[in-house]
N, C-alpha and C positions, 0 to 999 in steps of 0.2 A: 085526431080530427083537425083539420086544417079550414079556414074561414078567411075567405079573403076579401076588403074591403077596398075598393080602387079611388082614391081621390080623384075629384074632376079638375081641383087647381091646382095639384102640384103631379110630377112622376112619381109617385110614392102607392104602394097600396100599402092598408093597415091589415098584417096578419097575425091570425089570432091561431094560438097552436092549443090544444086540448089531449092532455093525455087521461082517457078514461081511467075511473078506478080497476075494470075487470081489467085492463093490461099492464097494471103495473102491482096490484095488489098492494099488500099494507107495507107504505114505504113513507118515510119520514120527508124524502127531498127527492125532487126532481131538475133536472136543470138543460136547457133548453144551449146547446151547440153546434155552430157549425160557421161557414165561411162569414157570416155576416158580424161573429164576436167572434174571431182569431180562433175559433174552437174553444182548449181550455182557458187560453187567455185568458176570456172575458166572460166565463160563464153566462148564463143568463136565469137566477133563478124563479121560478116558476111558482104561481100561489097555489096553494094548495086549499081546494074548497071543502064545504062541510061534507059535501057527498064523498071524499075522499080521490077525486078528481084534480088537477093539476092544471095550471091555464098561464099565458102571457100572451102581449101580442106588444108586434114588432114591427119598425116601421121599415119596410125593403124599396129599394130605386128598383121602377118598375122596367120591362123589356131586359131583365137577367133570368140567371139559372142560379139557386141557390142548395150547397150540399151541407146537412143538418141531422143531428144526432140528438136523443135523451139520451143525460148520463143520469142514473138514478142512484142515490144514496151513496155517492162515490162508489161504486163498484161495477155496476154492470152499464153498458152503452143495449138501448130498444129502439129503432126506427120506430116512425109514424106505418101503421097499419093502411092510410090514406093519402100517401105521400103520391106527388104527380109523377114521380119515376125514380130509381135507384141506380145508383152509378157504385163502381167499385172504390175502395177507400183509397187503397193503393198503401194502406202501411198496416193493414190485415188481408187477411181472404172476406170483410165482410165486407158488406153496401150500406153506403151512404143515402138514408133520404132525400130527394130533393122537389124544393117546391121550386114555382114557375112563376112570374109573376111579370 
């Protein structure tokens, strides 16, 4: 689930990313990737709430395209179920999330 918050004084919106429990099931880490932290570079990890649910939010310069992955438990990459469209990765056969902002 994606939440987006648009500042009135600066180009920035605050996005808020939620990865439900039912889509990731019982998983230790989540981490939150894509152009806006180098991909793995700069991870981004993710809190993980009581409900078993996953959250961060991040601040994006607004009037981009931004391409974004979860890598969960170091092993497997989930797109967002909610994401504004999907683009190809280009270093697999899968797609890239991507929010709009």
């Amino acid at each position: 689930m994606i939440k987006k918050q648009f500042l009135k004084t600066k180009p920035v919106c605050k996005v808020t990313f939620t990865v439900p429990t039912d889509a990731v099931g019982e998983v230790e880490k989540v981490q939150l990737v894509g152009d806006f932290s180098q991909w793995l570079e700069a991870p981004i990890d993710m809190k993980k709430n009581k409900d078993g649910s996953f959250k961060t939010t991040v601040n994006l310069e607004t009037g981009k395209e931004y391409q974004f992955r979860y890598f969960i438990d170091g092993q497997r990459w989930e797109n967002d179920g909610e994401a504004d469209a999907y683009r190809p990765a280009g270093v697999s056969y899968d797609d890239n999330s991507v929010v709009t902002v």
